[in-house]
N, C-alpha and C positions, 0 to 999 in steps of 0.2 A: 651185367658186366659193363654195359655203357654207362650206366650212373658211377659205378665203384670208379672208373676212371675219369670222366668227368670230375668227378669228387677228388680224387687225385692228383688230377692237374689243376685245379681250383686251389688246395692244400698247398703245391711244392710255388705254384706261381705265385699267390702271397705271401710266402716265404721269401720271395726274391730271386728265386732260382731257376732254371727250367728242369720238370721233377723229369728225368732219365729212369726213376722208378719204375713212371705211370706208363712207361712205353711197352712193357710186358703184358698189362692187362689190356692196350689199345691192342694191341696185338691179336690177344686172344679174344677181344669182339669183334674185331675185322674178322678172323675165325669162324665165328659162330655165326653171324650172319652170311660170310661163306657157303657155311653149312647148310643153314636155311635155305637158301638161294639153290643149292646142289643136290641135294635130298632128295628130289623128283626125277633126278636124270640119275642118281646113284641105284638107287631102291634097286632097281633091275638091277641085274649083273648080263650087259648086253654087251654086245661092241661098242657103242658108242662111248657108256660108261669110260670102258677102257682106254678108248680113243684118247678121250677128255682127260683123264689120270695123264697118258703118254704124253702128252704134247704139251699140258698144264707143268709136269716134271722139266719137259725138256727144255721148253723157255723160261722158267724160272731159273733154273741153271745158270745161264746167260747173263740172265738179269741179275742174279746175285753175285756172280763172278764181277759183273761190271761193277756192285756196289762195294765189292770188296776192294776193288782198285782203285775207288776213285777216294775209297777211305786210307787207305794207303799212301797214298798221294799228297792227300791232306795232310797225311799225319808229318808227313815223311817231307813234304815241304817247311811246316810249320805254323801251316793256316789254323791248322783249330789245336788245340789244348784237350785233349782228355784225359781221364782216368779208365786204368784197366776194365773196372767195374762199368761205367757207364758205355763203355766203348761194344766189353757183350752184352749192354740192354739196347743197344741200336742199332747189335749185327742179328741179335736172336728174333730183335722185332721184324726188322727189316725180313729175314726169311722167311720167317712164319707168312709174313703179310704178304709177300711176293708169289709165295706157292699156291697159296689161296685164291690170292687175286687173279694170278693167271689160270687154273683152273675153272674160275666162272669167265673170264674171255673166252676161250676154250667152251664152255660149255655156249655161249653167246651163238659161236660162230659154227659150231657142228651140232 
């Protein structure tokens, strides 16, 4: 998955463009080495496990809620230019990679 996007943002950047594409599959390896990473504290089905689910959901929450304002904000000032399209490859990314990410802090810290 890291090369396929690598390879992707390689492709859309000398094209001239920044590829909005390639932020689905950075997504989904920030994921998967998530997973990696999580796998040893999941395998149980303990409390902690669950702890780390609870608290990993509950702050990503926040943090997406905040990503979705400040995208709004942008939009809604006039600072950036998007298209519909590109705009849910940077809301879909953005979540994916927030729940993730907060679950192995979470897992860091319990």
């Amino acid at each position: 998955m890291a090369l396929q996007t690598a390879f992707l943002f390689f492709v859309g950047i000398s094209a001239g463009e920044f590829p909005f594409f390639a932020l689905t599959p950075l997504s989904l390896t920030v994921m998967s080495f998530c997973m990696h990473y999580l796998y040893p504290q999941f395998k149980d089905k303990d409390e902690r496990m669950k702890v780390i689910r609870e608290k990993g959901i509950f702050y990503s929450y926040f943090a997406i809620l905040f990503f979705y304002i400040i995208i709004m904000s942008t939009l809604g000032l006039g600072l950036i230019d998007l298209t519909a399209m590109n705009l849910m490859y940077i809301i879909t990314s953005l979540t994916i990679m927030t729940v993730f990410i907060s679950m192995v802090v979470m897992a860091k810290i319990y």
